[in-house]
NUTINU-181373 format. One record per residue (C-alpha): residue number from 1; residue in one letter; chain; z, y negated, x. Coordinates in steps of 0.001 Angstrom, whole numbers, plus 500000, padded with zeros to 6 digits. Each point is the difference from the previous one (the first is absolute). Example, Ala and Ser with C-alpha at 12.3 -4.5 7.8 and 13.67 -1.06 7.14 Angstrom:
2
PT  resi  resn  chain      zz      yy      xx
PT     1     A      A  507800  504500  512300
PT     2     S      A  499340  496560  501370
end
This chain:
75
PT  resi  resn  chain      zz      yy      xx
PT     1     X      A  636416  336450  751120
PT     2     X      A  502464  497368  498869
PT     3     X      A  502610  500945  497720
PT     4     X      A  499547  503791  500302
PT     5     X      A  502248  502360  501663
PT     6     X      A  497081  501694  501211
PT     7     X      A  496518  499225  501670
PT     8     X      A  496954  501187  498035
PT     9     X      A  499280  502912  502386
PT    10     X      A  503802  501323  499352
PT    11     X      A  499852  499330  496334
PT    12     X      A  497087  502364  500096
PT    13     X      A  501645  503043  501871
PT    14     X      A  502996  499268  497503
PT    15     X      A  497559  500657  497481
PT    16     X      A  498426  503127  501288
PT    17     X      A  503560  501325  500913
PT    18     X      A  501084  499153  495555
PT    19     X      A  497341  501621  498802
PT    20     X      A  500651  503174  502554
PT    21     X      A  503255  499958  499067
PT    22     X      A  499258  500229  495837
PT    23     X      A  497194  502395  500700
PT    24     X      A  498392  502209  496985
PT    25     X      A  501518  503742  500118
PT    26     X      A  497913  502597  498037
PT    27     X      A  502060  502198  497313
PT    28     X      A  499560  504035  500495
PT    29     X      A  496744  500132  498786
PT    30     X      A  499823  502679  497840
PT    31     X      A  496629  499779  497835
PT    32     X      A  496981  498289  499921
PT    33     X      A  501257  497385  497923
PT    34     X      A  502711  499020  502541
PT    35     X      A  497371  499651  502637
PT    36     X      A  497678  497314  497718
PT    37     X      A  502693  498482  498835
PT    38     X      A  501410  499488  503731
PT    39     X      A  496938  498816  501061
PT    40     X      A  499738  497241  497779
PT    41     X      A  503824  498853  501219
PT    42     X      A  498874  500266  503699
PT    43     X      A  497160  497627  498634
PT    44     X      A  502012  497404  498285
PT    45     X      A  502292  499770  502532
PT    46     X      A  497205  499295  502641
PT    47     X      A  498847  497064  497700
PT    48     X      A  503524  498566  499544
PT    49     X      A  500010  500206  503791
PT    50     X      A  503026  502311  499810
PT    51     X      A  498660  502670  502502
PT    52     X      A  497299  499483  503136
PT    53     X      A  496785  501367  499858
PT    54     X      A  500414  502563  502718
PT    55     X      A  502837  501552  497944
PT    56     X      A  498359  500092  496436
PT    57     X      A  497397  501983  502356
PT    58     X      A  502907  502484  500593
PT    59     X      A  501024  499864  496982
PT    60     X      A  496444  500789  498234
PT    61     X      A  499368  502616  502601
PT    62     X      A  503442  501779  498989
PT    63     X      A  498861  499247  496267
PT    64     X      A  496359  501741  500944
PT    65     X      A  501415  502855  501619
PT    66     X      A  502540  500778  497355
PT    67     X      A  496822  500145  497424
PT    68     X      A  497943  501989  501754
PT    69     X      A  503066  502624  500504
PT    70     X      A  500782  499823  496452
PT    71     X      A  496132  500135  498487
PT    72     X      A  499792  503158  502314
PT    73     X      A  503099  501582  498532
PT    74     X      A  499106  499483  496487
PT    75     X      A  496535  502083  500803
end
């Protein structure tokens, strides 16, 4: 590509290796209310193309286990 330092297939792992780099964390999730409101982070930062999908699915599957734990201690 003229006038890039980079040729498109490059650019592209550059990109994939940013966004790894800035990935979402999850806070100690502590309640119920953590957990949805954690989920809907994980969510915007899949649409602002911030995270991949493979580790929203992680994230979502940290985010479903952590519910389930704390629905069952609440019981």
């Amino acid at each position: 590509m003229k006038d890039t330092d980079r040729c498109y297939k490059h650019q592209e792992q550059a990109d994939i290796e940013r966004r790894r780099r800035a990935q979402l964390t999850l806070p100690p999730l502590v309640d119920l209310k953590t957990v949805q409101r954690e989920i809907g982070n994980v969510a915007q930062a899949l649409i602002e193309d911030r995270i991949d999908e493979d580790y929203a699915g992680e994230l979502l599957q940290k985010l479903e286990r952590a519910s389930m734990a704390l629905r069952g201690s609440r019981a």
